[in-house]
N, C-alpha and C positions, 0 to 999 in steps of 0.2 A: 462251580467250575464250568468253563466254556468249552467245548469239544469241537475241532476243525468241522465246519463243513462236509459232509459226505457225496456230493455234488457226484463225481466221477461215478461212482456206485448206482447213486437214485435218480439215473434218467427213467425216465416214464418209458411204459411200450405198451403197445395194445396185443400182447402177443403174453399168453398168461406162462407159459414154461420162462420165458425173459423176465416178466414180473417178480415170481419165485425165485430164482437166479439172482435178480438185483436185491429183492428182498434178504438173502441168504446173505450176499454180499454187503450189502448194509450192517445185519445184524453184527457177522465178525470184522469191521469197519467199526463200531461203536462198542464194539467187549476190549477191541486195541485200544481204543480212546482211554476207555477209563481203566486198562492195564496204564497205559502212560502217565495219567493221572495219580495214580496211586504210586509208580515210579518214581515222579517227580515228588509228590507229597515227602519221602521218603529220601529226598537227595541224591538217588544215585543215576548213574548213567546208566544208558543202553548196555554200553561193554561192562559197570561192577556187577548189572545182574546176571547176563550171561558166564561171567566169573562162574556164576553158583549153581548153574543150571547145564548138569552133565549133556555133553550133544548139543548144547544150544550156544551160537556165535552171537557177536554184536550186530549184525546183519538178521538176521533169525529174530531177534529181541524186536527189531524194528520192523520188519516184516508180521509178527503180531501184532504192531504197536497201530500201522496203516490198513490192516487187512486181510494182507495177501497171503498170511494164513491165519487161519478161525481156531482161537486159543482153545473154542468148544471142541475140537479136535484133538489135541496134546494127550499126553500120554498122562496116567494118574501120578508117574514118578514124576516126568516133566512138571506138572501140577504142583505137587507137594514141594519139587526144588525152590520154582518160582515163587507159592508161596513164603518159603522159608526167607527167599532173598530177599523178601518185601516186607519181612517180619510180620509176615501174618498166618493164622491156622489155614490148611487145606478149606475145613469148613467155609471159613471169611470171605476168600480167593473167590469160592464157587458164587457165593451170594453176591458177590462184588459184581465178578461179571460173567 
């Protein structure tokens, strides 16, 4: 599977607090990637998984999916829903991404 470009994330800086930053940025950049990946593998949309995922919109789903928020962050219920909605164990989820 091919995963977008992270380009916006991975400018270079000579500046190391910026580097970590992008770095950071990067990493929950590419755990969305292959949350989407495994979305798609599974046929549903942005909006059928936030169906299943108490507090979380199809806006929210997608905003994991780019980034702009780091799924390493979520909540363990949040976690366990998402998993559920992907038909996967909590355990799977974590090693996934």
């Amino acid at each position: 599977m091919q995963y977008a470009r992270c380009s916006k994330h991975c400018e270079s800086s000579n500046v190391s607090n910026m580097e970590t930053l992008n770095n950071d940025k990067h990493e929950a950049f590419l755990r969305g990637q292959r949350l989407k990946g495994l979305r798609i593998k599974q046929g549903l949309t942005q909006a059928q998984v936030a169906e299943h995922v108490t507090g979380v919109n199809r806006p929210r789903v997608a905003a994991y999916e780019n980034g702009s928020y780091d799924l390493a962050n979520m909540s363990f219920g949040t976690a366990k829903e998402l998993a559920a909605a992907l038909g996967l164990s909590i355990s799977t989820l974590a090693k996934i991404i």
